[in-house]
Backbone as CSV, one residue per row, in Angstrom:
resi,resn,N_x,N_y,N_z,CA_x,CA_y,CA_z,C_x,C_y,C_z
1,UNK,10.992,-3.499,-15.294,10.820,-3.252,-13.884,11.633,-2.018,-13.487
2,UNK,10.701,-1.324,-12.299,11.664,0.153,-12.483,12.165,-0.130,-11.265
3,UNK,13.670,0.632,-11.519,14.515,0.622,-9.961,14.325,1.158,-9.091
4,UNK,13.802,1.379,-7.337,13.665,1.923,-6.715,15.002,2.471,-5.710
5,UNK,15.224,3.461,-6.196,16.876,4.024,-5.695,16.604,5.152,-4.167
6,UNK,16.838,5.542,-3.363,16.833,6.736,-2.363,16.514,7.777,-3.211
7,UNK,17.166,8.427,-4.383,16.803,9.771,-4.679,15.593,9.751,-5.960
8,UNK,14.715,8.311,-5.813,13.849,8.611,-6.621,12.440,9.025,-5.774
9,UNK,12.210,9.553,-4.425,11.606,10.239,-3.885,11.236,11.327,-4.360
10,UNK,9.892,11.515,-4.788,9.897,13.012,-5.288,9.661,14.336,-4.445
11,UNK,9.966,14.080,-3.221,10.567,15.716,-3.077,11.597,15.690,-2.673
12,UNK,12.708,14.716,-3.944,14.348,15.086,-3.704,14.315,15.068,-5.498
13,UNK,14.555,16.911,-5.640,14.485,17.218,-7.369,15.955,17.305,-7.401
14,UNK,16.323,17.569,-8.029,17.358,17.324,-8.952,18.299,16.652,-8.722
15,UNK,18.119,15.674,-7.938,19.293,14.946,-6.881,19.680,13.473,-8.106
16,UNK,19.639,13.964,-9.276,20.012,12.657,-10.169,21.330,12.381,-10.541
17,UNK,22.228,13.846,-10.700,23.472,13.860,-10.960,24.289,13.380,-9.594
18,UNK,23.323,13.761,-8.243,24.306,12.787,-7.404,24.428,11.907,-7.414
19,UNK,23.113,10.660,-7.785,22.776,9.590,-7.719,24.201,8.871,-8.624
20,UNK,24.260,9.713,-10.054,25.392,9.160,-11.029,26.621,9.426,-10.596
21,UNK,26.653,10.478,-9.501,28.359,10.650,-8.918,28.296,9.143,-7.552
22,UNK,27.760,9.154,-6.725,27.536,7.985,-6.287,27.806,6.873,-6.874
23,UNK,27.194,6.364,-7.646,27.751,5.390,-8.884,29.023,4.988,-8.933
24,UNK,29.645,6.268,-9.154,30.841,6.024,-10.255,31.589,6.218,-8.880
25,UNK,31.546,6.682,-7.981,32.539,6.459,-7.074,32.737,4.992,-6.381
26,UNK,30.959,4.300,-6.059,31.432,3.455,-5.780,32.046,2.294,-6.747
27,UNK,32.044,2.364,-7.757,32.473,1.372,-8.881,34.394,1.636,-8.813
28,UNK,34.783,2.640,-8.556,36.027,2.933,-8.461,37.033,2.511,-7.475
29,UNK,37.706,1.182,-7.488,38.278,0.568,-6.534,39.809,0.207,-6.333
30,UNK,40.236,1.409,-7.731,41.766,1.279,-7.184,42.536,1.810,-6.048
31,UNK,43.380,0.983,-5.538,43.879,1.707,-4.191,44.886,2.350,-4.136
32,UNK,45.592,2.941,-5.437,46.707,3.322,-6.038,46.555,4.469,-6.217
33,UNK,47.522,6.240,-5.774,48.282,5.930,-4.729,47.309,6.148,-3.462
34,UNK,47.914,5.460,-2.607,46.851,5.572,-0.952,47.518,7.046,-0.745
35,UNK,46.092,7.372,0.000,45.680,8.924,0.398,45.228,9.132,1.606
36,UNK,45.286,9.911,2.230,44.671,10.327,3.572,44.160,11.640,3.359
37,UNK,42.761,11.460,4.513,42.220,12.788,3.871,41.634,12.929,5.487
38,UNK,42.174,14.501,6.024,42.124,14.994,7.400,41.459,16.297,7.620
39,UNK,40.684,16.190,8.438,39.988,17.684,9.105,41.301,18.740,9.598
40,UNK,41.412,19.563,9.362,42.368,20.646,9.736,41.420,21.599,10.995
41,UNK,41.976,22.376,11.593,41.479,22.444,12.950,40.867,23.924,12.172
42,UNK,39.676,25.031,12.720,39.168,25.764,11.703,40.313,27.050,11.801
43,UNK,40.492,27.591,10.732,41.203,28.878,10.802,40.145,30.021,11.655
44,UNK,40.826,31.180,11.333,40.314,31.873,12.244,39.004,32.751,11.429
45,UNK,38.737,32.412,10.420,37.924,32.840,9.512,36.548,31.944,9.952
46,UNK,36.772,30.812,10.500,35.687,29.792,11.360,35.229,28.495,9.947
47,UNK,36.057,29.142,8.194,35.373,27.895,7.282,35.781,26.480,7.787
48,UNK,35.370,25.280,7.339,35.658,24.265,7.250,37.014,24.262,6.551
49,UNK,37.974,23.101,6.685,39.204,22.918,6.182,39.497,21.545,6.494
50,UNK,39.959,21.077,4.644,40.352,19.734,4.725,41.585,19.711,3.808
51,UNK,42.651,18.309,4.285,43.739,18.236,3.367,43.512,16.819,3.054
52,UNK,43.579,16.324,1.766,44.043,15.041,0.883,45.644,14.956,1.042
53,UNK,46.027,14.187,1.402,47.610,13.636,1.244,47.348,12.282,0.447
54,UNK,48.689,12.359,-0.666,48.361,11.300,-1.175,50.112,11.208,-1.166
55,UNK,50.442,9.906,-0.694,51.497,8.999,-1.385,52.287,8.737,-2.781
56,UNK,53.071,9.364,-3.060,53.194,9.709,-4.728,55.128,10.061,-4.475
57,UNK,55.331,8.844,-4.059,56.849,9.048,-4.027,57.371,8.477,-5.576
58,UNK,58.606,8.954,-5.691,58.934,8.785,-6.958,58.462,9.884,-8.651
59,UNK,57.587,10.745,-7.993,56.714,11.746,-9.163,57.436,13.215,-8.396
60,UNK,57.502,13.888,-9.175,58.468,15.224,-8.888,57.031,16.167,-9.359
61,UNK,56.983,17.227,-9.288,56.136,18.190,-9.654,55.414,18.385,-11.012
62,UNK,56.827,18.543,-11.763,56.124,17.743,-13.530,55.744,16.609,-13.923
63,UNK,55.940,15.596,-12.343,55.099,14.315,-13.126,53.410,14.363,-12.839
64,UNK,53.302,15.510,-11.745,51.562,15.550,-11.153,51.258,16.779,-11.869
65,UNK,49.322,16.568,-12.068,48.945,17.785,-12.265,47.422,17.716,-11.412
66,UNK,47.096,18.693,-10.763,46.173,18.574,-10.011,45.024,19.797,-10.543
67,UNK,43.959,19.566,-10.607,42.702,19.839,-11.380,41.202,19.762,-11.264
68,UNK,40.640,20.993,-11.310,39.234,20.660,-10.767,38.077,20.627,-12.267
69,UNK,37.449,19.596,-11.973,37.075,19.857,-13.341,35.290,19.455,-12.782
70,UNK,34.481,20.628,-12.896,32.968,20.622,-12.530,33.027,20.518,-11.223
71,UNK,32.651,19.400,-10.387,32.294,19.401,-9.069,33.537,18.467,-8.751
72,UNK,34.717,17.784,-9.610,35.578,17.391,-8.771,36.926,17.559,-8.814
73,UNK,37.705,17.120,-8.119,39.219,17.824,-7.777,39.911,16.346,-8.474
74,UNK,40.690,16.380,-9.652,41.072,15.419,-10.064,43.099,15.370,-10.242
75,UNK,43.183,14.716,-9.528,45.167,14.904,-9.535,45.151,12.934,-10.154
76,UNK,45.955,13.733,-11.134,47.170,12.556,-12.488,48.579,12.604,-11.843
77,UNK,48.756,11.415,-12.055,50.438,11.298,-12.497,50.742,10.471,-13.238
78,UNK,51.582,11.002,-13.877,52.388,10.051,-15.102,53.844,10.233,-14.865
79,UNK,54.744,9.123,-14.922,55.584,9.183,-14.981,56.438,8.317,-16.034
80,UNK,57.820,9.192,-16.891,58.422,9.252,-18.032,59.465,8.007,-17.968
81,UNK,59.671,7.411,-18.339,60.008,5.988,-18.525,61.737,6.358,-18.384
82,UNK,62.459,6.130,-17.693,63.693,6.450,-17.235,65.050,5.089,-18.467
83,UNK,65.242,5.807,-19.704,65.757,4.875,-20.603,67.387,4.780,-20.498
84,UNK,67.605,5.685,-19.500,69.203,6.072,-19.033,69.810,5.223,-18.427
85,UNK,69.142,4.417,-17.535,68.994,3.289,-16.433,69.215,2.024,-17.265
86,UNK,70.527,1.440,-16.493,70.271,-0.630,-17.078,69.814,-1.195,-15.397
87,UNK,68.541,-1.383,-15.400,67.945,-1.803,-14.134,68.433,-3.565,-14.354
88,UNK,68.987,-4.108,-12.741,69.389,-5.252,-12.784,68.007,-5.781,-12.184
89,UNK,66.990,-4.846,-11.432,65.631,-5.445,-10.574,64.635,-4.612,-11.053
90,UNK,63.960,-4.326,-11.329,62.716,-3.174,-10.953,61.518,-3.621,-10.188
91,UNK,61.559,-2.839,-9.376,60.884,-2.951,-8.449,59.634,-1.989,-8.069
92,UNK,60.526,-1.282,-8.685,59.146,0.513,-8.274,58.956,0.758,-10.053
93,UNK,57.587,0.466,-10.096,57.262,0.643,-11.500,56.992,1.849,-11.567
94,UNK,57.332,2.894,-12.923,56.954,3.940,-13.478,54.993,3.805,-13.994
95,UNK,54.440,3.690,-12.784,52.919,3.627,-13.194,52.511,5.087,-13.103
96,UNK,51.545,5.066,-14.072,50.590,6.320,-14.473,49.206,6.347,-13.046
97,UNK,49.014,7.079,-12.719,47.514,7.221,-11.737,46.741,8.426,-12.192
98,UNK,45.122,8.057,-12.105,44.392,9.087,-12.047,43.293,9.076,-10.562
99,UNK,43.499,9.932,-9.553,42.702,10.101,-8.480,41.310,11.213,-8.272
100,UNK,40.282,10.491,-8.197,39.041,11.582,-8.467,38.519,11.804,-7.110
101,UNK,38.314,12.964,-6.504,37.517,13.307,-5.517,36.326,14.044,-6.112
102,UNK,35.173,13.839,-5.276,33.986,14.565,-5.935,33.772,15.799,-4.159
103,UNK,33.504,16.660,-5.022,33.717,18.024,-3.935,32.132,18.610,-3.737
104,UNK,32.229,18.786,-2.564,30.772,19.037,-2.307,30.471,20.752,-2.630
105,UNK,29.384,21.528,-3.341,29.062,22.826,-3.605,29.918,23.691,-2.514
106,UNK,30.627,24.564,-2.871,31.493,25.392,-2.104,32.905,24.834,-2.229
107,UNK,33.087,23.718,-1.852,34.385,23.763,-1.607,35.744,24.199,-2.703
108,UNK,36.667,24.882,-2.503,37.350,24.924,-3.233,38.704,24.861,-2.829
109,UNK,39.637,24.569,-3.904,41.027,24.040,-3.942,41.697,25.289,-3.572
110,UNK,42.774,25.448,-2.158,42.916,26.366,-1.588,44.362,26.430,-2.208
111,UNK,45.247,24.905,-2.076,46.263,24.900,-3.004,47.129,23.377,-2.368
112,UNK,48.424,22.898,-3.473,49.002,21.893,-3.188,50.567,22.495,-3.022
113,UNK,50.682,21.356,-2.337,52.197,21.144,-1.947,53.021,20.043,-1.582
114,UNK,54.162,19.475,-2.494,54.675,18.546,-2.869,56.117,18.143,-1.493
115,UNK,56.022,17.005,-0.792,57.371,17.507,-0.073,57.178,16.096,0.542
116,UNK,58.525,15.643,0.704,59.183,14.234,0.894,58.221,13.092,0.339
117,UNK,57.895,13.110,-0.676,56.893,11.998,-1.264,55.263,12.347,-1.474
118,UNK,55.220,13.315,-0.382,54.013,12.984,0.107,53.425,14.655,-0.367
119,UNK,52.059,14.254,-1.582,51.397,15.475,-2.089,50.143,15.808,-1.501
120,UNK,49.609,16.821,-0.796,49.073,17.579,0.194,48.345,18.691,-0.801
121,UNK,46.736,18.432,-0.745,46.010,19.371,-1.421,45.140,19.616,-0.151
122,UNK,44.699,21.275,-0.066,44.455,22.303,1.107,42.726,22.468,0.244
123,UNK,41.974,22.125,1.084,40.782,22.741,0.327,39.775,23.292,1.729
124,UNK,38.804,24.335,1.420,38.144,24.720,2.573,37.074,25.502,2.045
125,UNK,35.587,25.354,2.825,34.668,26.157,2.455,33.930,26.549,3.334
126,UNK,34.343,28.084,2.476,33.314,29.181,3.421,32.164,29.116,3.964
127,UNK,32.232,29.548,4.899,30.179,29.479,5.581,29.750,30.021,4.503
128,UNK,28.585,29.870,4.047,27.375,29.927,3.129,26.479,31.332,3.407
129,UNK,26.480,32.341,2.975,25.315,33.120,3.455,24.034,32.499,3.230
130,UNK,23.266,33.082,4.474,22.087,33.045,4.744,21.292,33.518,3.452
131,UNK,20.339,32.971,2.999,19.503,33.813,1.435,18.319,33.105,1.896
132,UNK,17.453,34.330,1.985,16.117,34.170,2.113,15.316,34.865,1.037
133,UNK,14.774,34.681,0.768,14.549,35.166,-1.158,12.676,34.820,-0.928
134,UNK,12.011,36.064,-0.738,10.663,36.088,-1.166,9.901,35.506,-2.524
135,UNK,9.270,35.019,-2.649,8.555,34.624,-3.490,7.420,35.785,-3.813
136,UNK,7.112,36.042,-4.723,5.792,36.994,-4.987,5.234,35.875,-5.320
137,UNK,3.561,36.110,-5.111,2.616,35.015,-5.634,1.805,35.845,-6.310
138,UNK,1.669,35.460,-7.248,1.009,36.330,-8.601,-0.522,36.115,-8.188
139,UNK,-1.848,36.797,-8.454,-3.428,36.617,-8.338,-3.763,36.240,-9.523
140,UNK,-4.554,35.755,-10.147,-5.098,35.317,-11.378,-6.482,35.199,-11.399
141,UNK,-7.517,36.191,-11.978,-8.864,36.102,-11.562,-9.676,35.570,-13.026
């Protein structure tokens, strides 16, 4: 039996790789670290502008690495197991995270910045030129 999905409409072509980013986002349900993600008011250039803040106290700069890889913006942390320490409680575990955003065509990573816990990635995309692109239609007799 075949699945009837939204982008199996056929005049929506190549819309399959969204269908599989869809997917996998919604299957992805860790809430670790919580993030906020805010409209920035437009610069004076008029692009769109957005910031991800994510919660990541306890990770210093070498414990994150933030990364775009194809269409998404992917920030890790790992953090190094502190063997110096005789902990009488632990409480704040040294956990590893991987956070995936999927980025829509254009947007790009403008840049991050790390400060009182809290890691802040700047992304914004340009208006789009206009492309109007003729078609020749060939005759064939």
């Amino acid at each position: 039996m075949t699945r009837l999905t939204p982008f199996s409409n056929p005049l929506l072509l190549g819309f399959d790789t969204m269908e599989k980013t869809l997917e996998r986002v919604a299957k992805s349900g860790d809430g670790y670290p919580p993030y906020n993600i805010e409209r920035l008011r437009p610069a004076q250039c008029g692009s769109e502008r957005l910031r991800i803040t994510l919660a990541v106290a306890g990770f210093t700069d070498d414990d994150l690495d933030v990364t775009t890889e194809e269409n998404q913006l992917v920030i890790r942390g790992k953090q190094t197991e502190d063997t110096e320490r005789d902990y009488l409680h632990r409480g704040i575990a040294a956990r590893q995270f991987q956070r995936t955003f999927v980025l829509a065509d254009g947007m790009r990573v403008v840049g991050a910045e790390l400060k009182n816990g809290l890691l802040s990635v700047d992304l914004d995309r340009p208006q789009p030129e206009k492309l109007v692109r003729k078609i020749n239609i060939s005759v064939k007799d």
